[in-house]
C-alpha positions as CSV (number, residue, x, y, z in Angstrom):
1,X,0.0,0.0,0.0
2,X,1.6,3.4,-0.7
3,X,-1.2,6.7,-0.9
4,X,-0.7,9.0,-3.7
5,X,-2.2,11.6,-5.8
6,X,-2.6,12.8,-9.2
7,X,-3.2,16.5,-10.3
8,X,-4.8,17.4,-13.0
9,X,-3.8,20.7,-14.3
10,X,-6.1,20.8,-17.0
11,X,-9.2,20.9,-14.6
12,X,-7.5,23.0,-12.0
13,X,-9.2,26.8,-12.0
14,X,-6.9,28.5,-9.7
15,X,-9.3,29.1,-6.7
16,X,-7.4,28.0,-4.1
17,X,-9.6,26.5,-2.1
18,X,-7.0,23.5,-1.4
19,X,-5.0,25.7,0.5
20,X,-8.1,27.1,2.5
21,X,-8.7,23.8,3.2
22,X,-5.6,22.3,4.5
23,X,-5.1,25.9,6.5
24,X,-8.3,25.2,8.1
25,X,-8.0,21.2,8.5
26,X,-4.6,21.9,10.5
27,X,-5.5,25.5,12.2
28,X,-1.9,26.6,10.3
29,X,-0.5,29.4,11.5
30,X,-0.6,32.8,9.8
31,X,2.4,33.0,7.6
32,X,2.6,28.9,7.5
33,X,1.3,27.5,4.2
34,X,1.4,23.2,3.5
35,X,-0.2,23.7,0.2
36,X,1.2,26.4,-2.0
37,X,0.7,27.9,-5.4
38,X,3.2,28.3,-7.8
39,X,2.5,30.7,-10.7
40,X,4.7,30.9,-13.9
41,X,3.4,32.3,-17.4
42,X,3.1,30.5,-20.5
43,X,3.2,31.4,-24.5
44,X,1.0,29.5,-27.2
45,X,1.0,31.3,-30.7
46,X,1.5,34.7,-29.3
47,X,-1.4,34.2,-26.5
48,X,0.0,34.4,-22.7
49,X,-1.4,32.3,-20.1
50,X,-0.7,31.7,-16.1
51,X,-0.5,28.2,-15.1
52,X,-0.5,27.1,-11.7
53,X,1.4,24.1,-9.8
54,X,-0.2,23.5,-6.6
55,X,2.9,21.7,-4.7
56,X,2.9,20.2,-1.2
57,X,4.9,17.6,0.3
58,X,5.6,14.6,-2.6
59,X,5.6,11.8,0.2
60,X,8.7,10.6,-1.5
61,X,9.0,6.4,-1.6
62,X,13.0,7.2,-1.0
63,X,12.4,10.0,1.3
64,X,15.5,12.3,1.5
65,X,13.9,14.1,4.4
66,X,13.6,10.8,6.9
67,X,17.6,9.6,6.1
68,X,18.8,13.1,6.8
69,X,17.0,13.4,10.1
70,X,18.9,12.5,13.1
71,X,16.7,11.8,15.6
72,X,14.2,9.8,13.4
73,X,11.2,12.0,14.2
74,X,10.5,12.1,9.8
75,X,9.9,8.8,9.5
76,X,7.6,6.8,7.1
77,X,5.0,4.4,7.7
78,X,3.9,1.3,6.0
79,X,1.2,3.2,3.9
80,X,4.0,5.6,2.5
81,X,3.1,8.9,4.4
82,X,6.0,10.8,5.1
83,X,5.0,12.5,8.6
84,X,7.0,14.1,11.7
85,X,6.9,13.4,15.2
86,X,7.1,17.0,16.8
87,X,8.3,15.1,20.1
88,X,11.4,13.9,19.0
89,X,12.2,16.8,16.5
90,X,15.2,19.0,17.5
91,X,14.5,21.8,14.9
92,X,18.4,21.5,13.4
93,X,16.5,21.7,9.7
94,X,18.6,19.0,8.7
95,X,15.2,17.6,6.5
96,X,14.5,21.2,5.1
97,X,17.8,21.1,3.2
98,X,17.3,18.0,2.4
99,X,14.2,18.2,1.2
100,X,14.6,18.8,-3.0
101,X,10.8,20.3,-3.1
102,X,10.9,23.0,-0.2
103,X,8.0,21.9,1.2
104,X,9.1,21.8,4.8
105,X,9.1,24.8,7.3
106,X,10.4,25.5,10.9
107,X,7.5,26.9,13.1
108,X,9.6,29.7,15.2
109,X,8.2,32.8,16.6
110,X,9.4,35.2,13.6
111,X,7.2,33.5,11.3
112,X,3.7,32.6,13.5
113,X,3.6,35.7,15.2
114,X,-0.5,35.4,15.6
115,X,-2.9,36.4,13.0
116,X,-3.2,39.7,14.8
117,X,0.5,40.6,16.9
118,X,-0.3,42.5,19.8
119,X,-4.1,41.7,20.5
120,X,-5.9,38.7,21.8
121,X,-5.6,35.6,20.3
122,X,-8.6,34.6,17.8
123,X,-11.0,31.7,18.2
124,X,-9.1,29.9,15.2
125,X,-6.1,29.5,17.2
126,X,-7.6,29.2,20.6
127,X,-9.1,26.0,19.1
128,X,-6.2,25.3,17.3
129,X,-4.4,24.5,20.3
130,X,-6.4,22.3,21.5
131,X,-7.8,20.6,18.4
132,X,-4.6,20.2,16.4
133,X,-1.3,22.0,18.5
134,X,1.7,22.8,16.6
135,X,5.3,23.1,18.5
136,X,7.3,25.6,18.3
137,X,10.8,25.0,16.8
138,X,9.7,21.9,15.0
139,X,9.7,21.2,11.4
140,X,6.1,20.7,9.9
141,X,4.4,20.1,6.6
142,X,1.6,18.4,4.5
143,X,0.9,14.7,6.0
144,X,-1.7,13.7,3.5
145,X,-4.1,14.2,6.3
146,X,-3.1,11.2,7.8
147,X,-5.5,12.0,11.0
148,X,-8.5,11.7,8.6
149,X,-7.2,8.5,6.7
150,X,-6.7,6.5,10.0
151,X,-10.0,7.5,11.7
152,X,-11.7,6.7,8.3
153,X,-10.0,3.5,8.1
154,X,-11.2,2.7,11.9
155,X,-14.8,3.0,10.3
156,X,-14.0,0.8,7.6
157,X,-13.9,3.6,4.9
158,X,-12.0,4.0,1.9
159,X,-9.5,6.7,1.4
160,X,-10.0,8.2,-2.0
161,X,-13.8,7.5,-1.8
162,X,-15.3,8.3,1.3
163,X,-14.7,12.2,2.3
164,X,-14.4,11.8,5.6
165,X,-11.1,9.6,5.0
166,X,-9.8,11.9,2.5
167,X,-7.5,14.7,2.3
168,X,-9.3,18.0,3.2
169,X,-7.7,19.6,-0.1
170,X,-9.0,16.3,-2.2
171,X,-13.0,17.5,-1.1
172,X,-13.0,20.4,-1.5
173,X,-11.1,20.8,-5.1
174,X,-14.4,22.1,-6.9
175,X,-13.0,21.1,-10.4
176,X,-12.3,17.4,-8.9
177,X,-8.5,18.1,-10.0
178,X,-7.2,15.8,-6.8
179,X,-7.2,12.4,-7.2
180,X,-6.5,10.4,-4.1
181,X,-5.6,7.0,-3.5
182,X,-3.3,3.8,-3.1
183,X,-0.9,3.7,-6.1
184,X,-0.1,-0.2,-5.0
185,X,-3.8,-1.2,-6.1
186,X,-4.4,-1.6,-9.9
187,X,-8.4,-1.0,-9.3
188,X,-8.0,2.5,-7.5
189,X,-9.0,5.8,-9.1
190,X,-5.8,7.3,-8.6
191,X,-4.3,3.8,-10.7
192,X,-6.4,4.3,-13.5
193,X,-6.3,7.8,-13.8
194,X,-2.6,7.4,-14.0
195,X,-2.8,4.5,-16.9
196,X,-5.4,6.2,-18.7
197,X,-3.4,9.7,-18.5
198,X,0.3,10.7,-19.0
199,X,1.5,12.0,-15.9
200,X,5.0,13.7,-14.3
201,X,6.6,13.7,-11.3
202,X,8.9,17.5,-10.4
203,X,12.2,16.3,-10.5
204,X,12.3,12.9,-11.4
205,X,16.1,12.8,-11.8
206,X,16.7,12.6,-7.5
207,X,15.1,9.2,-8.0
208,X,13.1,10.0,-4.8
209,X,10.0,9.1,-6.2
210,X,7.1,11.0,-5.4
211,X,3.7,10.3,-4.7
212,X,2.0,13.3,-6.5
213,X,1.8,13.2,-10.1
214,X,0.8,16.1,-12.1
215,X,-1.3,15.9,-15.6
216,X,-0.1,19.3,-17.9
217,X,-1.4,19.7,-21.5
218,X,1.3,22.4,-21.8
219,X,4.4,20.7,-20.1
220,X,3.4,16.7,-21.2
221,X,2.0,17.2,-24.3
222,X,-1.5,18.3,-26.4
223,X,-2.5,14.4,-25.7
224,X,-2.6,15.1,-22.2
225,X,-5.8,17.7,-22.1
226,X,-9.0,16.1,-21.0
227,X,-12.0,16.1,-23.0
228,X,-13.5,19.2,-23.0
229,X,-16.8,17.3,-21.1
230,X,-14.4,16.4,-18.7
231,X,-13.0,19.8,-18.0
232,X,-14.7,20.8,-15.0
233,X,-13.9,24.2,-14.0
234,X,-12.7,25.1,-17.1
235,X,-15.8,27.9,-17.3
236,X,-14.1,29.3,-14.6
237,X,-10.4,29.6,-16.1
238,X,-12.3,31.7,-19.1
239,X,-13.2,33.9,-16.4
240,X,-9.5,34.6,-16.1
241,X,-8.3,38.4,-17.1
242,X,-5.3,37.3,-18.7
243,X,-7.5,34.6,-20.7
244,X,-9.8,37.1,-21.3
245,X,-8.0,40.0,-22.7
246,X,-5.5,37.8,-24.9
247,X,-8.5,36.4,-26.5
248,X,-9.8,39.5,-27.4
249,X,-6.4,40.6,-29.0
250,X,-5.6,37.2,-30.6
251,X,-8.8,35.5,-31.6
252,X,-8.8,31.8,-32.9
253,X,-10.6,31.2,-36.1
């Protein structure tokens, strides 16, 4: 068993919501983000276009993260979640550097400050620390919602099916870009999305194998576009200005 997931960038519309989500799922500090964005501009016969990469932790098969730690606290389990135990990390960073994807950040008191320095605490993080407390001076990141996978799992659901044992991103990805799963069974979604679709992994030549596959017309190939029935969302990309305006300066016959 090893849990993955596949992104469609064809069907993502750039809302966002999966960081909402997984800010909301974890009560993540302010200036703390486990999903993140990345923007970068591309050119098709004079028309410019912003994609967007949403990146998080790749749960890595060959983890360079849980050999550089020293104190074992990134570790692995069986199911191939990458996770850390705040109790036995030091903070030396060790896995941030080591880490090819940047997807790992100290928790100190320069960067969660509280959502509003110098006033009263809001009920977001007063629950926070009960529901779901993070430590300072220990490394955190994505986890695949591992919480929500093992209490599913303890009520016989099925990760990648049932919502409440699914990642919070997964539900609420309005265009149904995240496909969750386990990559070891040939009947999953996430399996058949991946045979039916050509996929890539960011920076396949560390050989760490990651977990999160990504589906790109633009990067993979024309081939790799869904069907335009099977684009949802993509009502809301037109919506985009930059969409927008270069198709009113560069119409398509």
């Amino acid at each position: 068993m090893r849990y993955g997931m596949v992104i469609d960038l064809t069907k993502c519309c750039k809302c966002q919501a999966c960081v909402a989500a997984c800010r909301v799922e974890h009560f993540l500090p302010l200036h703390v983000s486990w999903v993140k964005l990345i923007a970068y501009e591309t050119e098709d016969a004079g028309i410019v276009d912003i994609s967007i990469f949403p990146v998080r932790c790749n749960q890595c098969k060959d983890a360079p993260c849980v050999a550089a730690c020293p104190t074992g606290a990134s570790r692995q389990r069986v199911d191939g979640i990458v996770h850390i135990d705040a109790d036995k990390c030091i903070g030396c960073r060790k896995c941030i550097l080591a880490c090819p994807y940047q997807n790992r950040t100290l928790l100190s008191e320069d960067l969660d400050p509280g959502y509003f320095p110098g006033y009263a605490k809001t009920g977001f993080e007063k629950k926070g620390e009960i529901l779901y407390p993070h430590k300072q001076g220990t490394t955190m990141k994505c986890n695949f919602c591992m919480e929500r996978i093992d209490r599913g799992l303890s009520n016989k659901q099925k990760p990648g099916i049932d919502r409440d044992a699914t990642p919070a991103c997964v539900n609420t990805c309005q265009a149904r870009a995240l496909t969750f799963g386990d990559l070891d069974d040939p009947e999953s979604h996430v399996s058949k999305v991946l045979r039916e679709r050509k996929s890539v992994v960011l920076r396949p030549e560390l050989g760490a194998e990651p977990s999160v596959y990504y589906i790109d017309g633009k990067l993979g190939g024309k081939e790799n576009w869904a069907p335009p029935q099977a684009r949802t969302g993509s009502h809301m990309q037109e919506m985009s200005s930059v969409e927008a305006r270069a198709k009113e300066l560069f119409p398509r016959s």
